[in-house]
SERO-4910 file (N, C-alpha, C, O; in steps of 0.05 Angstrom, whole numbers):
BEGIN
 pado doro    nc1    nc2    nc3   cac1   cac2   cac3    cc1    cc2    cc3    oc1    oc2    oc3
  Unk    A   1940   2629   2333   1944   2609   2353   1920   2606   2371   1915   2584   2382
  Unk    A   1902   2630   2374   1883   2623   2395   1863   2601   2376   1856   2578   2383
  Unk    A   1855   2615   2350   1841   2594   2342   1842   2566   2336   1824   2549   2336
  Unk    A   1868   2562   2330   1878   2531   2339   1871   2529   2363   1847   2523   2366
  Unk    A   1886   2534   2386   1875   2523   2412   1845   2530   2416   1837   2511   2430
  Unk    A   1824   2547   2412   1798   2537   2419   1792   2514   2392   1777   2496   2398
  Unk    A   1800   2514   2371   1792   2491   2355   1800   2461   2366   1785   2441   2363
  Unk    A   1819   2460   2375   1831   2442   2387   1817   2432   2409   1809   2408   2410
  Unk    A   1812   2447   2425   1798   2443   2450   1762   2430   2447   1751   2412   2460
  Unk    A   1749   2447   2425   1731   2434   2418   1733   2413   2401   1712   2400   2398
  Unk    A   1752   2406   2390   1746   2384   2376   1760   2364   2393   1763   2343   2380
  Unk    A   1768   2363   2413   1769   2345   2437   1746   2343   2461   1744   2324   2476
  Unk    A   1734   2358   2460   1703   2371   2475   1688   2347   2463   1681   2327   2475
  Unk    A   1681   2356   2426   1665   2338   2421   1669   2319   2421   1649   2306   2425
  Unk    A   1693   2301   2416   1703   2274   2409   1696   2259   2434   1690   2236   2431
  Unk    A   1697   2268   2459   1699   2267   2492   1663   2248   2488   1657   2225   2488
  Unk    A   1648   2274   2485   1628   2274   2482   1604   2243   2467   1586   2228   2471
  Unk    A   1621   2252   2450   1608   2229   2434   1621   2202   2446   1606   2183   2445
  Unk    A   1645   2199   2458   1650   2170   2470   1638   2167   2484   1628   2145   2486
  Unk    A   1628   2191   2508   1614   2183   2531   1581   2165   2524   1570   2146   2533
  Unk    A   1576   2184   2502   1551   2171   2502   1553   2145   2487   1534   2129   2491
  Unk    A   1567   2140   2473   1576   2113   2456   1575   2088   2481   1559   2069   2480
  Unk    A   1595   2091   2504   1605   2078   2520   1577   2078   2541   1573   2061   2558
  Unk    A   1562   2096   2537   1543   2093   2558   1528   2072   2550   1523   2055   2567
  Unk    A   1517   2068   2523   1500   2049   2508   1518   2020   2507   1505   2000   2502
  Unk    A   1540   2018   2511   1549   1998   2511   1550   1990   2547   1549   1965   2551
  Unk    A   1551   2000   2561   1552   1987   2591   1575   1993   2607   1577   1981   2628
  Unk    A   1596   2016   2599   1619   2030   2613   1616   2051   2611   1624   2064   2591
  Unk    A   1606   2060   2626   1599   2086   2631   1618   2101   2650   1614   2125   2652
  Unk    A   1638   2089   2664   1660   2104   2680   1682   2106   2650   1696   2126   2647
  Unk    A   1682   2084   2633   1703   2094   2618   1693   2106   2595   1711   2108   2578
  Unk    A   1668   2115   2586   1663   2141   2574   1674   2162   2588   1692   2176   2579
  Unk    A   1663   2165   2612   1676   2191   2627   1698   2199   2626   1701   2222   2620
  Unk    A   1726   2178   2632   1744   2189   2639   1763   2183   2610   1787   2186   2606
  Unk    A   1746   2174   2598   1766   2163   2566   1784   2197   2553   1772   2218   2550
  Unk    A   1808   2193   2550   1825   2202   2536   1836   2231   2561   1853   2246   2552
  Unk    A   1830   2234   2578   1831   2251   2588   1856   2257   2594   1859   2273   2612
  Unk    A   1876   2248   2585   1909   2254   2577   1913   2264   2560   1936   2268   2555
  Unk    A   1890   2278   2538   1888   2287   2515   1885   2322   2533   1885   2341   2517
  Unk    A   1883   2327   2556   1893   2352   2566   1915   2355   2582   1913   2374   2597
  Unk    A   1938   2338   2585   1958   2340   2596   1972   2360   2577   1964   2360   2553
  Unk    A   1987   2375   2582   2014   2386   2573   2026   2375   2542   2027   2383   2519
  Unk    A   2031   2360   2553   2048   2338   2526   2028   2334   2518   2032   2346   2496
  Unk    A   2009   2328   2516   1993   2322   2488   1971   2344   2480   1956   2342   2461
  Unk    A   1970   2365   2499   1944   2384   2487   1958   2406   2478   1945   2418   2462
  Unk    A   1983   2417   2484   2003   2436   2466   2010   2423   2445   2022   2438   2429
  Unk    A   2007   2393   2435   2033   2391   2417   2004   2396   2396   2005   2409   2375
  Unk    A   1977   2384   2406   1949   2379   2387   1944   2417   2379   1941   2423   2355
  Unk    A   1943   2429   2391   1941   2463   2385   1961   2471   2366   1956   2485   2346
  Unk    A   1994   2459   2375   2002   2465   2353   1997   2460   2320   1999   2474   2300
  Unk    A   1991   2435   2325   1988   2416   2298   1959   2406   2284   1954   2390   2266
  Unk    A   1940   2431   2305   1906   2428   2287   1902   2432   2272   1911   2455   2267
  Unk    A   1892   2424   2254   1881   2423   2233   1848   2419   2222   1835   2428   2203
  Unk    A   1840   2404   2245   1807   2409   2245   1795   2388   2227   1770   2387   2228
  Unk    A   1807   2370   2209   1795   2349   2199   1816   2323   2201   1815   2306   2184
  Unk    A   1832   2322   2219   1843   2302   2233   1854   2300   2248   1854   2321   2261
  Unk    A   1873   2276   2260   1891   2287   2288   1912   2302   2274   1924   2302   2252
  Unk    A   1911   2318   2305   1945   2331   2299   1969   2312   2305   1994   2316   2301
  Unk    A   1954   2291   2316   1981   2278   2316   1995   2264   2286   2020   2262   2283
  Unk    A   1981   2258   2270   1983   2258   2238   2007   2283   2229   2030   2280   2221
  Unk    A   1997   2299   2232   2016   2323   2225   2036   2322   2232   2051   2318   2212
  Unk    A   2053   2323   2262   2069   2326   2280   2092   2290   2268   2116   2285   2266
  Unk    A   2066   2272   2261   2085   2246   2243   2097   2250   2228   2121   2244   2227
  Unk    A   2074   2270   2201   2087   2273   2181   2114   2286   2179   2132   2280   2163
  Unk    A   2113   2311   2204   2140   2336   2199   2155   2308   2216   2176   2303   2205
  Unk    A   2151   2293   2236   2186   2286   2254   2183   2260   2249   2206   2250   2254
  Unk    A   2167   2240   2241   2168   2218   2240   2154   2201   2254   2152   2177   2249
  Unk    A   2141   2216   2281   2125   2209   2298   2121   2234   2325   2136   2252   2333
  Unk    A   2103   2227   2330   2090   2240   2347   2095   2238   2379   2094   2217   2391
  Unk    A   2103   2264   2392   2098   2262   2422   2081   2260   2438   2081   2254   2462
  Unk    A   2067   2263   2424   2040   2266   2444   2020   2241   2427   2000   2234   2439
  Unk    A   2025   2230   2407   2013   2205   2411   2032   2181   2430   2020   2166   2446
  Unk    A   2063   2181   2426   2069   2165   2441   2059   2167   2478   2060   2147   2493
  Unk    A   2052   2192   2487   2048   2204   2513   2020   2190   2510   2019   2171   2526
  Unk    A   1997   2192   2494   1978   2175   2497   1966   2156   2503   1949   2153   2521
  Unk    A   1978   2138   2479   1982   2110   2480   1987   2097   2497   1974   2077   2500
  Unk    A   2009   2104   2514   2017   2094   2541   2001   2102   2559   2002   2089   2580
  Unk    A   1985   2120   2557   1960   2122   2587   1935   2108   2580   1921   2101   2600
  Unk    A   1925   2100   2554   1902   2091   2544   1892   2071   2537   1887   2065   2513
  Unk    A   1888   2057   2559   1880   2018   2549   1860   2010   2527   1856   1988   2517
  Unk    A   1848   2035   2521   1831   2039   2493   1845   2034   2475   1831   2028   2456
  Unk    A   1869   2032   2469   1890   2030   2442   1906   2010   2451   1919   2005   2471
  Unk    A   1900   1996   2422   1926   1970   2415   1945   1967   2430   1951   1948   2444
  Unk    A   1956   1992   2427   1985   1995   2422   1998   2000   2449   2022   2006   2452
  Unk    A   1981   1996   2470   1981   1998   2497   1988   1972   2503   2006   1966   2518
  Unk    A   1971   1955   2489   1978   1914   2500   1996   1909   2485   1993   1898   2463
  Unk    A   2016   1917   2496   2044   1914   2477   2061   1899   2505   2057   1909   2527
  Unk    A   2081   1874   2502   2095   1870   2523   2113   1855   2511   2109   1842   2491
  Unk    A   2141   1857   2526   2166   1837   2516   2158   1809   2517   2149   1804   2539
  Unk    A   2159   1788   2498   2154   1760   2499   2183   1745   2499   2196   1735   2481
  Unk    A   2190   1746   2525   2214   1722   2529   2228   1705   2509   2251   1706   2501
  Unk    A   2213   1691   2504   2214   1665   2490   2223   1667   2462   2241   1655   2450
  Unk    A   2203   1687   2452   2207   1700   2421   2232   1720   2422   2245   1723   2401
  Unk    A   2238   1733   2441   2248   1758   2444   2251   1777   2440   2273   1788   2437
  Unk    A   2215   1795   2438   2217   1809   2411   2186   1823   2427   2171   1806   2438
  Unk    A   2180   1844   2428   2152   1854   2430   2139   1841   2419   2145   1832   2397
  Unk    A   2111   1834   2434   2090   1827   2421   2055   1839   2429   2048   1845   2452
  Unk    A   2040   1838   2408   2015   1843   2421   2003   1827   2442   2011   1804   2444
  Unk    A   1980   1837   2464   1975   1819   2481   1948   1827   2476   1942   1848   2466
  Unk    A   1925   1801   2487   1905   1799   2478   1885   1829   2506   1892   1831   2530
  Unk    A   1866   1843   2497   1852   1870   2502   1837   1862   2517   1821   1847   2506
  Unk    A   1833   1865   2541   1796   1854   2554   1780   1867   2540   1788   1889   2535
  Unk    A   1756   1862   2530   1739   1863   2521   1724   1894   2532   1708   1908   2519
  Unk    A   1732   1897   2550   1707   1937   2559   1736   1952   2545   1733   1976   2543
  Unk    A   1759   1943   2537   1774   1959   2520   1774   1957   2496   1781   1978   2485
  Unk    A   1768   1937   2481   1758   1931   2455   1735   1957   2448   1734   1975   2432
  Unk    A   1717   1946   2470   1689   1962   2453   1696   1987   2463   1690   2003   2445
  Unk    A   1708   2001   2485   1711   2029   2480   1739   2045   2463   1747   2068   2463
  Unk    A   1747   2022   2448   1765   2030   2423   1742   2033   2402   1741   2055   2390
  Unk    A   1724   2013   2397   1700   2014   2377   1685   2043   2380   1679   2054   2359
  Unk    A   1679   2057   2407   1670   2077   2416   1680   2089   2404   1667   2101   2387
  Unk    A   1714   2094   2406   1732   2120   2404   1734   2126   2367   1732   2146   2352
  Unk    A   1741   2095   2363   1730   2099   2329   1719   2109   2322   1727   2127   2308
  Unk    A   1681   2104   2327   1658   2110   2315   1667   2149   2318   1669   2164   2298
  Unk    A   1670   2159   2351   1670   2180   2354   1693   2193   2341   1689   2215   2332
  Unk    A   1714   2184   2340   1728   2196   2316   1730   2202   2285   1738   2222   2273
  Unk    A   1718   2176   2275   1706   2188   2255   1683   2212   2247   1681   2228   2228
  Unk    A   1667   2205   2269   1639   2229   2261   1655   2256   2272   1644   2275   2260
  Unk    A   1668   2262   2282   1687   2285   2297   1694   2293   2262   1682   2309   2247
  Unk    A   1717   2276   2257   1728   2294   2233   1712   2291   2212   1713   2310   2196
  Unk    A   1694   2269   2205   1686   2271   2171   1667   2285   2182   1670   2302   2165
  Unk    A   1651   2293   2194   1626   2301   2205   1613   2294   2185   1615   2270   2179
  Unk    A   1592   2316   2165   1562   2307   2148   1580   2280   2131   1563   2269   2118
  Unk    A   1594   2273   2128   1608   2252   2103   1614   2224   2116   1617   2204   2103
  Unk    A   1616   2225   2145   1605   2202   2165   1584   2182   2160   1559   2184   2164
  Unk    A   1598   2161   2150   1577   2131   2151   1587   2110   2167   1610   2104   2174
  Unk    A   1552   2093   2171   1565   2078   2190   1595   2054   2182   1609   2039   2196
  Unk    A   1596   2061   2153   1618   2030   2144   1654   2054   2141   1676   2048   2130
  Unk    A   1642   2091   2160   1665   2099   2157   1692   2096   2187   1708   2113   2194
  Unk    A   1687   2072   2197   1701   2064   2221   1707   2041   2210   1730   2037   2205
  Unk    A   1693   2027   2205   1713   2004   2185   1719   2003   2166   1725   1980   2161
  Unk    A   1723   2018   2148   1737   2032   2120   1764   2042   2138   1785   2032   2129
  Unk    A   1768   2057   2155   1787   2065   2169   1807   2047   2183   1830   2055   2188
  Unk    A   1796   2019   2190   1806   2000   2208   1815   1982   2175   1838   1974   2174
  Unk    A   1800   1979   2155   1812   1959   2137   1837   1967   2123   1853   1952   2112
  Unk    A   1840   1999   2127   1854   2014   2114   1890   2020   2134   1912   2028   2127
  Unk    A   1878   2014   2161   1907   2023   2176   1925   2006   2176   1922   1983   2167
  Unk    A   1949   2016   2186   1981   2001   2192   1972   1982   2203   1972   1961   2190
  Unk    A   1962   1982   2226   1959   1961   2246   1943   1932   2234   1947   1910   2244
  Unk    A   1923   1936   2210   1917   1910   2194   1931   1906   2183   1933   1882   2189
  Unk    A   1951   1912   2164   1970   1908   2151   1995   1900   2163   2013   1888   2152
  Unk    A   1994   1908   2183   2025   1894   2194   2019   1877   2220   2036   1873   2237
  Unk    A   1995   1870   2221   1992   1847   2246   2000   1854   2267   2008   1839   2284
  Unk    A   1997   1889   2272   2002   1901   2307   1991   1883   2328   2006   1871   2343
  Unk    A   1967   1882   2329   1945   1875   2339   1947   1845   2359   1960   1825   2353
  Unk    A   1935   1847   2376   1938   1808   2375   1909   1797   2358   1887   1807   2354
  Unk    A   1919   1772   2350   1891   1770   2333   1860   1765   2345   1841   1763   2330
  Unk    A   1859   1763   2368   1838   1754   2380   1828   1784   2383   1806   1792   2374
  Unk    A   1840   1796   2394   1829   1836   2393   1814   1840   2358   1791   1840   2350
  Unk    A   1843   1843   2342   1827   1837   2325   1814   1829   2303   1802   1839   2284
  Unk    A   1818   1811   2311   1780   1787   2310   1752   1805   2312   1735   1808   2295
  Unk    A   1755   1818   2345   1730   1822   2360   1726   1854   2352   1705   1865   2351
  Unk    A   1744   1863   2347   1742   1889   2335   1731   1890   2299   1718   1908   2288
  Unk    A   1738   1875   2291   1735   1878   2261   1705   1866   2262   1691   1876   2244
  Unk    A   1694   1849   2277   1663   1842   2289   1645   1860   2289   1622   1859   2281
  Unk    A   1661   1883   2302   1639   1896   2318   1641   1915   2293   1618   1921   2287
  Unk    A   1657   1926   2279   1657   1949   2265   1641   1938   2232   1631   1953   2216
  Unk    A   1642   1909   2229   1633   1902   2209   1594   1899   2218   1577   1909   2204
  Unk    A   1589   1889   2236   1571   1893   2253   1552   1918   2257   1528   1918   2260
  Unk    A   1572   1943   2257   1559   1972   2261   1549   1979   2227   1530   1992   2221
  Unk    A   1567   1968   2211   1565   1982   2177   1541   1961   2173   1521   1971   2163
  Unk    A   1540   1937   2180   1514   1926   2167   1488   1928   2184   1466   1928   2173
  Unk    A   1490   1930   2209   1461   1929   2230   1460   1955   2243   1443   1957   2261
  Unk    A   1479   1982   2239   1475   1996   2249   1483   2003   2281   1487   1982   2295
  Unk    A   1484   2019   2290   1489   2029   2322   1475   2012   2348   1487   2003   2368
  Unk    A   1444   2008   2344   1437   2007   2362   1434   1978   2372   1429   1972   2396
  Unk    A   1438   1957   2350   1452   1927   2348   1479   1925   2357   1487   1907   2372
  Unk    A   1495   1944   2345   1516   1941   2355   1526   1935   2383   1538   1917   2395
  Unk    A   1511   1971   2388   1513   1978   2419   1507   1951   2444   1522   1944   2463
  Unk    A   1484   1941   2436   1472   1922   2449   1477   1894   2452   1467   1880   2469
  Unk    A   1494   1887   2431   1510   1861   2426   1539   1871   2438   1554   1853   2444
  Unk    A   1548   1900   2443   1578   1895   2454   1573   1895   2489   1588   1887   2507
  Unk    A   1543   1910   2490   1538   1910   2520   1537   1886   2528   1545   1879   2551
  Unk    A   1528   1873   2514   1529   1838   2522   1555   1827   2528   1562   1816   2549
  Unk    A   1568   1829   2509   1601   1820   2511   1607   1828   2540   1611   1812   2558
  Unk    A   1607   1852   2541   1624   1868   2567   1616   1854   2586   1633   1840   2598
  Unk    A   1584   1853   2596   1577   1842   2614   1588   1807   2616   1603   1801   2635
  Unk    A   1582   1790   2598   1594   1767   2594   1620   1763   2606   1624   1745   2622
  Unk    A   1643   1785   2596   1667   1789   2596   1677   1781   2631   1694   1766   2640
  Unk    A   1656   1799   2644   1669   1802   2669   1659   1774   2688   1662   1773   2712
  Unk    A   1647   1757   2675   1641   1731   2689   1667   1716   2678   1669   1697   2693
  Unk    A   1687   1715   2661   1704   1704   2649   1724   1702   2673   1724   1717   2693
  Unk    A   1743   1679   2668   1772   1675   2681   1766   1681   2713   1785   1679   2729
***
């Protein structure tokens, strides 16, 4: 158990890590800092120790045995970095729907990607392994998403696999900035 929990702990250390500096190069640099930091609450850093594994989330595991996860649902709900956060009842339709992401949450989802992948694949990490991951999830396939998110997400990650990081970085710093002259 201890080595789960210090494995756990570091592989939330580094993941931390690498967003910060991701998010710094893009122009949010308060939300590198404080990104995921519900990932040491109670509910989600006991259920991740229980369920480490060291080459992916534990919340994966904790799906597989119950069907879903506590501590991703405990997440999700604190983390405007994820989809699954711009979720709201639509009246009219009557039915949840996605809602469109501001844009410094877009690119520090792109952050949390890039840094999640190099976290678990480590040396087997390429740049087209964040969008291999995004072409491959639920959420493309079942139209979670609103489409304008992603739109701008599938941009940026197609963007990182062909021009690399430091194009990337620099074209989403633009957005962000852009962003906040908007509406």
């Amino acid at each position: 158990m201890l080595s789960n929990f210090m494995g756990h702990l570091r592989t939330i250390l580094h993941h931390k890590k690498l967003v910060f500096i991701h998010c710094c190069k893009c122009g949010i640099v308060w939300q590198g800092l404080v990104h995921d930091m519900s990932k040491f609450s109670p509910t989600e850093f006991f259920q991740g120790v229980k369920y480490f594994q060291g080459n992916r989330s534990p919340n994966a595991k904790e799906r597989e045995l119950f069907g879903y996860s506590k501590a991703w649902m405990h997440h999700k709900g604190r983390n405007k970095h994820h989809f699954e956060y711009w979720t709201d009842y639509n009246i009219k339709a009557r039915n949840v729907m996605p809602v469109e992401m501001p844009v410094k949450y877009v690119v520090e989802m792109l952050c949390d990607r890039m840094a999640a992948s190099k976290t678990y694949l480590k040396k087997d990490y390429t740049q087209k392994s964040s969008l291999d991951y995004y072409m491959n999830s639920t959420a493309k396939r079942h139209n979670l998403m609103h489409p304008e998110t992603d739109k701008l997400l599938h941009e940026l990650l197609l963007m990182l696999y062909e021009k690399g990081e430091k194009e990337t970085f620099k074209y989403a710093k633009k957005l962000v900035k852009q962003s906040k002259y908007k509406k």
